[in-house]
C-alpha positions as CSV (number, residue, x, y, z in Angstrom):
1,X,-19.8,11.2,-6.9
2,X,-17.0,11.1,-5.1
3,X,-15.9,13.6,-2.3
4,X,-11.9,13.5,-1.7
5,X,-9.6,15.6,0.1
6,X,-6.7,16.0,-2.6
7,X,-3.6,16.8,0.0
8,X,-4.9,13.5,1.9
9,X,-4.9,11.8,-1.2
10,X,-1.4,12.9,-2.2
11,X,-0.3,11.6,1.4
12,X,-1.5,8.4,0.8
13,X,-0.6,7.9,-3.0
14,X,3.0,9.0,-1.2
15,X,3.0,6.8,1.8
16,X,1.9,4.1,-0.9
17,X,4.7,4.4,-3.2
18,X,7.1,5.1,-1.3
19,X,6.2,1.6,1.0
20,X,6.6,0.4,-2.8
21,X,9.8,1.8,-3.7
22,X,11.2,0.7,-0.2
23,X,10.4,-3.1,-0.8
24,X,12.0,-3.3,-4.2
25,X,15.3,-4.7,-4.4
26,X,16.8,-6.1,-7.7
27,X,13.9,-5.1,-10.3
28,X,13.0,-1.3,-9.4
29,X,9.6,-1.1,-10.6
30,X,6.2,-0.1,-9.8
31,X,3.0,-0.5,-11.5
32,X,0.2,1.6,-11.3
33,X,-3.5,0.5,-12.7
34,X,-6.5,2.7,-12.6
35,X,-9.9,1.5,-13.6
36,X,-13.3,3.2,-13.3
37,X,-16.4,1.2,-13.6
38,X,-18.9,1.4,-11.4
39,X,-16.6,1.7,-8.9
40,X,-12.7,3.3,-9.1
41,X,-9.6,0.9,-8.1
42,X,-6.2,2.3,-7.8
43,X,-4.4,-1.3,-8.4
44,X,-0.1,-0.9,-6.9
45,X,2.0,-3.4,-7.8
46,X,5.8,-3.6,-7.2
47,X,8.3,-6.5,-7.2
48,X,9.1,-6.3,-3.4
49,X,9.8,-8.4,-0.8
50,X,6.0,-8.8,0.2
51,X,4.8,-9.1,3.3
52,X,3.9,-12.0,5.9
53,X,-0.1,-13.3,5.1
54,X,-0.2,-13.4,9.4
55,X,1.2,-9.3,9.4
56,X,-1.1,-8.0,6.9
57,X,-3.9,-7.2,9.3
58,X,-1.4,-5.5,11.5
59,X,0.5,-3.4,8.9
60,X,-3.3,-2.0,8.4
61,X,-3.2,-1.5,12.0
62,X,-0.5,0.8,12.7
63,X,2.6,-2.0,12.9
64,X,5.4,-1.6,11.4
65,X,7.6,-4.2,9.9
66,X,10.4,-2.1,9.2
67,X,11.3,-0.6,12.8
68,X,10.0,-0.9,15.9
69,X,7.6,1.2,16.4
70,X,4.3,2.5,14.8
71,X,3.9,2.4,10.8
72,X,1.4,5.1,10.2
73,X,1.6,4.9,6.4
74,X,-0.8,1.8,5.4
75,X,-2.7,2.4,8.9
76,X,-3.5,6.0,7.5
77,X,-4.4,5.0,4.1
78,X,-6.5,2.4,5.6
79,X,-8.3,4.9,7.8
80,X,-9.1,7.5,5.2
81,X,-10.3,4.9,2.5
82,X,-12.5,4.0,5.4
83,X,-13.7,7.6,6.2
84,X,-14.8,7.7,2.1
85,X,-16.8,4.8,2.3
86,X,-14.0,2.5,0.6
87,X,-11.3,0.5,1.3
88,X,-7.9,-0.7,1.1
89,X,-7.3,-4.3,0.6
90,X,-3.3,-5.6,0.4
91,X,-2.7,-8.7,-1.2
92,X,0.9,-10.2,-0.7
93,X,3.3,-13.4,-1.6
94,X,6.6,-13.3,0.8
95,X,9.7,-13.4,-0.8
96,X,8.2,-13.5,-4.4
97,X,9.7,-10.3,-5.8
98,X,12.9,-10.2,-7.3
99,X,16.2,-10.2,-4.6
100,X,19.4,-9.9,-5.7
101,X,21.3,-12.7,-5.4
């Protein structure tokens, strides 16, 4: 069983996408894959710009890449997923998506 908060949720599924949307450039999509087994994984996967193997551990710790600043979006999800027992686990190729030439 699993015990959620649904307006933290919807924060996070926003903060999520939008972080998504904002990386996308020439191909303007965003996949979304759920799959329960024993366990449930909420799989996002967009054709951004991707971000830096060395800045992933910091974008999970309140950095942001895209001002100067704090980037509470991925540092929140991170948290909450944390607070529920589970976790949030970014997996990114720099400059793999699709730019515009």
């Amino acid at each position: 069983m699993i015990y959620l908060v649904p307006n933290e949720i919807k924060r996070i599924l926003s903060n999520l996408l939008n972080n998504s949307y904002e990386a996308l450039d020439k191909i303007r999509e965003i996949h979304l894959e759920l799959i329960y087994t024993n366990q449930l994984l909420l799989h996002i996967k967009d054709k951004g710009i991707g971000i830096p193997a060395n800045k992933i551990q910091d974008v999970l710790n309140g950095i942001s890449l895209k001002h100067v600043g704090k980037g509470l979006g991925l540092y929140n999800a991170n948290q909450y997923m944390e607070k529920i027992k589970g976790s949030l686990t970014l997996s990114s190729i720099q400059d793999h998506g699709q730019k515009s030439p």
